[in-house]
NUTITI-333416 format. One record per atom (N, C-alpha, C): residue in one letter; x, y, z. Coordinates in steps of 0.1 Angstrom, whole numbers, padded with zeros to 4 digits, always signed. Layout:
N
AXYZ...
END
This chain:
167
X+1231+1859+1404X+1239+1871+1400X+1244+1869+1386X+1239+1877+1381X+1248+1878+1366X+1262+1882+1364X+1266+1878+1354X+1285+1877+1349X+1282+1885+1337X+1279+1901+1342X+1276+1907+1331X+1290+1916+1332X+1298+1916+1318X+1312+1922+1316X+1315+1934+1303X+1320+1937+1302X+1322+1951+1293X+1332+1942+1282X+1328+1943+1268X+1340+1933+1259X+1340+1943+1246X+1356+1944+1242X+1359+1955+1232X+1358+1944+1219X+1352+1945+1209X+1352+1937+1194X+1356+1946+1188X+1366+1940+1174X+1371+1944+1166X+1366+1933+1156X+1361+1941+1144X+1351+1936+1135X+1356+1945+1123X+1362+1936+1110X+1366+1940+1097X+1360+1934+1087X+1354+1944+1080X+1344+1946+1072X+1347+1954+1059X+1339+1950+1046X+1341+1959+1035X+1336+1974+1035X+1343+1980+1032X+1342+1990+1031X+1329+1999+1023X+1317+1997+1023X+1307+2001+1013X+1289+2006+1023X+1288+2010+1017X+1272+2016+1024X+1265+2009+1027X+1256+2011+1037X+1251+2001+1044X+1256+1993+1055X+1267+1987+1054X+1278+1975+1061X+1273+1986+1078X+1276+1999+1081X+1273+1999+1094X+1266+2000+1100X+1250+2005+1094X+1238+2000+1095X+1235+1989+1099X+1237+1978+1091X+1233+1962+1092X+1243+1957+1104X+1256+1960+1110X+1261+1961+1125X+1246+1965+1135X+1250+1980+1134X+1239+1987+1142X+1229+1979+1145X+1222+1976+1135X+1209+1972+1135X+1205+1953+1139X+1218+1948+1137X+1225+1936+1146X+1219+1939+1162X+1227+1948+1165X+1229+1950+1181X+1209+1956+1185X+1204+1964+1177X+1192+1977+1184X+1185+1959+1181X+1186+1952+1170X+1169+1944+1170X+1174+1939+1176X+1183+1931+1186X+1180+1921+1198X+1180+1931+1210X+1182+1940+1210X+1178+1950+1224X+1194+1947+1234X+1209+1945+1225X+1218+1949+1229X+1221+1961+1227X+1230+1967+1238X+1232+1981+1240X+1250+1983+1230X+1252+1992+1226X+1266+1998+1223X+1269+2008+1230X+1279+2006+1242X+1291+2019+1246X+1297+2028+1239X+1302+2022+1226X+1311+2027+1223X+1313+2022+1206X+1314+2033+1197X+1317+2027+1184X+1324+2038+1180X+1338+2027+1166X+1341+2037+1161X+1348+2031+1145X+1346+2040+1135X+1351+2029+1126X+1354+2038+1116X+1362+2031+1109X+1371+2043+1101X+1380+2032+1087X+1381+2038+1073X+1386+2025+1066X+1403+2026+1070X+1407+2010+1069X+1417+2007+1073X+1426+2000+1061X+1421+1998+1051X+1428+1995+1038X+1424+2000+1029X+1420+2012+1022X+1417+2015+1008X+1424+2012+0998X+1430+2003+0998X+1434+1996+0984X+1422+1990+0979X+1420+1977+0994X+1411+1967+0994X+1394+1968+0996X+1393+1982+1004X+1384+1989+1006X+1377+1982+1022X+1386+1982+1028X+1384+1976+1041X+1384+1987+1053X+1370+1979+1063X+1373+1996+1074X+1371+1983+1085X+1373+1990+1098X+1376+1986+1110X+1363+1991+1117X+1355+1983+1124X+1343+1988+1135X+1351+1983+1147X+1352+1990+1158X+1352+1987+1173X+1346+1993+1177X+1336+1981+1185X+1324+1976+1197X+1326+1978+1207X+1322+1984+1220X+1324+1983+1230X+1310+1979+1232X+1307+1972+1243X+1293+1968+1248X+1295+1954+1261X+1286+1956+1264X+1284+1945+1277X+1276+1933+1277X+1279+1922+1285X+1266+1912+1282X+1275+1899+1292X+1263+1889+1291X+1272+1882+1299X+1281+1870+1291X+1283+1859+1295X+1292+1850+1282X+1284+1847+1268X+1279+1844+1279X+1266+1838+1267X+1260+1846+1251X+1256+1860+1256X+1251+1873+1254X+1266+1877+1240X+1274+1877+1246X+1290+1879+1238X+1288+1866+1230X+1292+1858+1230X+1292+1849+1221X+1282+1848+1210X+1269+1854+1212X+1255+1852+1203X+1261+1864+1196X+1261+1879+1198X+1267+1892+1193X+1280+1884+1182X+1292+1881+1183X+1299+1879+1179X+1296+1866+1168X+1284+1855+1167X+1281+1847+1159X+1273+1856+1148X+1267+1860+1156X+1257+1867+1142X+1263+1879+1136X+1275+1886+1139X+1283+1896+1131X+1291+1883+1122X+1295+1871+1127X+1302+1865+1114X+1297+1860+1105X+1278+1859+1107X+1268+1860+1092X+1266+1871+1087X+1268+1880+1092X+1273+1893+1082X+1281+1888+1068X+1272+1893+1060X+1279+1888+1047X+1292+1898+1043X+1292+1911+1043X+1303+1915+1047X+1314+1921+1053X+1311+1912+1067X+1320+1908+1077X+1335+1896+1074X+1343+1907+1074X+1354+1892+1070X+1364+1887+1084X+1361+1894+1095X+1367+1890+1106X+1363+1895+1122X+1357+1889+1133X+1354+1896+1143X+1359+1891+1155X+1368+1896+1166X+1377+1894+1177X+1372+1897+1184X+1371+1891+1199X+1370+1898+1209X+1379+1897+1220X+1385+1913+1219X+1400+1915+1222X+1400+1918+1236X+1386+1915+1244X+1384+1913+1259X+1389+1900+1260X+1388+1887+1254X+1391+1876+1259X+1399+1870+1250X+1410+1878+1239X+1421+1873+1238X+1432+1875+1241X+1434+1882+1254X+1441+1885+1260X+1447+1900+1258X+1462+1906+1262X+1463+1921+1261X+1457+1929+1246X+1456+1940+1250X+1453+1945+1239X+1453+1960+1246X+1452+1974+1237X+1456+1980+1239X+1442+1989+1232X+1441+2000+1245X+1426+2008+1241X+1428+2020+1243X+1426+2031+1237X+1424+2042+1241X+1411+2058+1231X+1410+2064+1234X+1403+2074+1235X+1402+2088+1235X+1399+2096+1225X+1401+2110+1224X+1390+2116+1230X+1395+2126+1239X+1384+2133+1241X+1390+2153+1238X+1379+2161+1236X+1376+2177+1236X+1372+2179+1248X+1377+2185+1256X+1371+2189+1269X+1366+2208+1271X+1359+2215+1270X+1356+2232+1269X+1351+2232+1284X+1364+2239+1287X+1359+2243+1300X+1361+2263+1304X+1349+2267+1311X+1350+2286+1310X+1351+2284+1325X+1362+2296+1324X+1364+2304+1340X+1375+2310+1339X+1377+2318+1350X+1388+2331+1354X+1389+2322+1367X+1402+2333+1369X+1408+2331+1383X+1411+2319+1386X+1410+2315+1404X+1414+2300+1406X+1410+2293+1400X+1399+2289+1392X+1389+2279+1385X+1402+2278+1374X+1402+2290+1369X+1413+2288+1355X+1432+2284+1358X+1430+2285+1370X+1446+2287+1375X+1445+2267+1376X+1435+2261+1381X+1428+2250+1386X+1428+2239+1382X+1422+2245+1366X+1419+2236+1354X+1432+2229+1344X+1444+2243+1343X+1456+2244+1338X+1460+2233+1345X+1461+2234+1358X+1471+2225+1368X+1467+2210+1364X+1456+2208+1365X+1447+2195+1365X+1450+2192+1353X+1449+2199+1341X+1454+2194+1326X+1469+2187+1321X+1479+2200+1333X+1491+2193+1330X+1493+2180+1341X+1483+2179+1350X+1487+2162+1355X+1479+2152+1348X+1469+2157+1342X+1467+2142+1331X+1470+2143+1318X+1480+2149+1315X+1487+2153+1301X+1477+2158+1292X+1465+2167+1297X+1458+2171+1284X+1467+2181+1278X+1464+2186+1262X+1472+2196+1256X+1457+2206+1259X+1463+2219+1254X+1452+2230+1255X+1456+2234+1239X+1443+2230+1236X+1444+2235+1221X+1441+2246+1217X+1434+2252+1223X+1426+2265+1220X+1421+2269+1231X+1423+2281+1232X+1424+2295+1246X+1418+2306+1244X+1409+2312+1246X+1408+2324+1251X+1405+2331+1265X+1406+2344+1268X+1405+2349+1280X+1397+2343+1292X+1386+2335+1284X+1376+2329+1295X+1374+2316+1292X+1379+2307+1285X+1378+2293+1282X+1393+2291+1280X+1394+2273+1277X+1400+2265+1272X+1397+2254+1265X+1399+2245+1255X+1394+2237+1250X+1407+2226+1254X+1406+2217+1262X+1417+2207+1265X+1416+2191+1251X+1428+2187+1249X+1423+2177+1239X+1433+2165+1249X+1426+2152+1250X+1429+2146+1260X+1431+2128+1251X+1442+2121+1253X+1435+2109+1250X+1442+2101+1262X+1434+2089+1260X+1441+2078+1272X+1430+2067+1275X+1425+2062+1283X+1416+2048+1286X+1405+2061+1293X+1393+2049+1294X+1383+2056+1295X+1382+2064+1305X+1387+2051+1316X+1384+2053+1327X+1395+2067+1331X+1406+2071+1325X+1409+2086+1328X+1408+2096+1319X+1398+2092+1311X+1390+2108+1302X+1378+2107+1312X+1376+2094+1318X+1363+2101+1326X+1363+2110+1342X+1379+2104+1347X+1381+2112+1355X+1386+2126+1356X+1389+2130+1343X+1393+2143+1336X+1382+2150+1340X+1373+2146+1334X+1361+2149+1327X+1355+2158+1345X+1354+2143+1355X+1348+2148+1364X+1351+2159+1372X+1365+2161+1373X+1370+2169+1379X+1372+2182+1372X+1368+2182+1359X+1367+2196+1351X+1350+2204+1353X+1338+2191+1359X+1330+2201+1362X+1332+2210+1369X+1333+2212+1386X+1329+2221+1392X+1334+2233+1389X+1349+2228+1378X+1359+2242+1374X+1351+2245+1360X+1342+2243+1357X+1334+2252+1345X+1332+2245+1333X+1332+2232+1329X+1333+2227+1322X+1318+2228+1315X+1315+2225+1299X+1305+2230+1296X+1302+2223+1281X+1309+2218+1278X+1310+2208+1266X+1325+2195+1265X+1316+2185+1260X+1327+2174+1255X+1322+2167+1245X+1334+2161+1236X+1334+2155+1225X+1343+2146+1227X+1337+2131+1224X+1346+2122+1226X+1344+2109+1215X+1355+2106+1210X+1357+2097+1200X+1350+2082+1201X+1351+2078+1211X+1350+2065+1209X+1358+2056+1215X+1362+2046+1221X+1374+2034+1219X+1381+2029+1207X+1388+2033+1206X+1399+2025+1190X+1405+2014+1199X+1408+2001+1199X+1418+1992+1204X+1424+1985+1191X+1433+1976+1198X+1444+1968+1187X+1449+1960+1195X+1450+1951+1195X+1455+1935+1201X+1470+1939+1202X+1477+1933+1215X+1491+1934+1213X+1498+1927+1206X+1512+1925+1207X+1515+1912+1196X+1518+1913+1182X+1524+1903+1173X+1523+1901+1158X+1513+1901+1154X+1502+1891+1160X+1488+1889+1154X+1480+1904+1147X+1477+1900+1137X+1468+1912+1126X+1454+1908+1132X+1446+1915+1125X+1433+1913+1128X+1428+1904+1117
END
């Protein structure tokens, strides 16, 4: 039986063309998979952006991923905030759901118990904007099919280590 586990990396990198490609292309040519990416710059003074990884593998598998992003030439730091203990994850999602009547009376109800906001409304839709851990944008999500759901847009995982510690 494999100890195959889901592990969030946070990986700080220069900010310049190319840099997410040569990630990507890390993970596709050994035939690891990515969950979840998202990256965005996080210093423009310095011209620094932030990649967070979501992906799976077993110890072994994580540790090889995480050695060969730190021969990334520019890679200046990579964590993995699965095994350094708390850290904090969450997720935006767009939810478009169409219906009248109970379906719509349904959807409202279901929205304000998982705190989605309703961004935009008209007479036969809603567009719900939701954030929180995956695992309850996905149960959002599920429970908005049978009431008419028909598009989603979802961000990605952003995390951040708890604590003093910087990245």
């Amino acid at each position: 039986m494999s100890d195959i586990r889901r592990h969030t990396i946070a990986v700080l990198v220069d900010n310049e063309p190319g840099v997410l490609a040569r990630v990507i292309g890390l993970f596709s040519g050994r035939g690891y998979n990515i969950e979840s990416l998202t990256v965005a710059e996080v210093d423009p003074e310095v011209h620094l952006s932030r990649i967070t990884v979501v992906t799976s593998g077993t110890p072994m598998i994580i540790e090889q991923i995480k050695a060969q992003l730190h021969r990334l030439v520019p890679v200046h730091a990579v964590r993995d905030l699965t095994l350094e203990g708390k850290s904090v994850e969450r997720e935006l999602a767009l939810i478009k759901v169409v219906g009248t009547g109970e379906k719509r009376i349904e959807s409202l109800r279901l929205a304000d118990i998982f705190r989605a906001r309703v961004i935009d409304s008209t007479t036969e839709s809603f567009v719900f904007e939701m954030t929180g851990s995956t695992e309850k944008l996905d149960a959002f999500i599920g429970l908005m099919r049978p009431l008419g759901l028909i598009d989603v847009s979802r961000t990605g995982v952003v995390a951040i280590s708890r604590g003093a510690q910087a990245l």
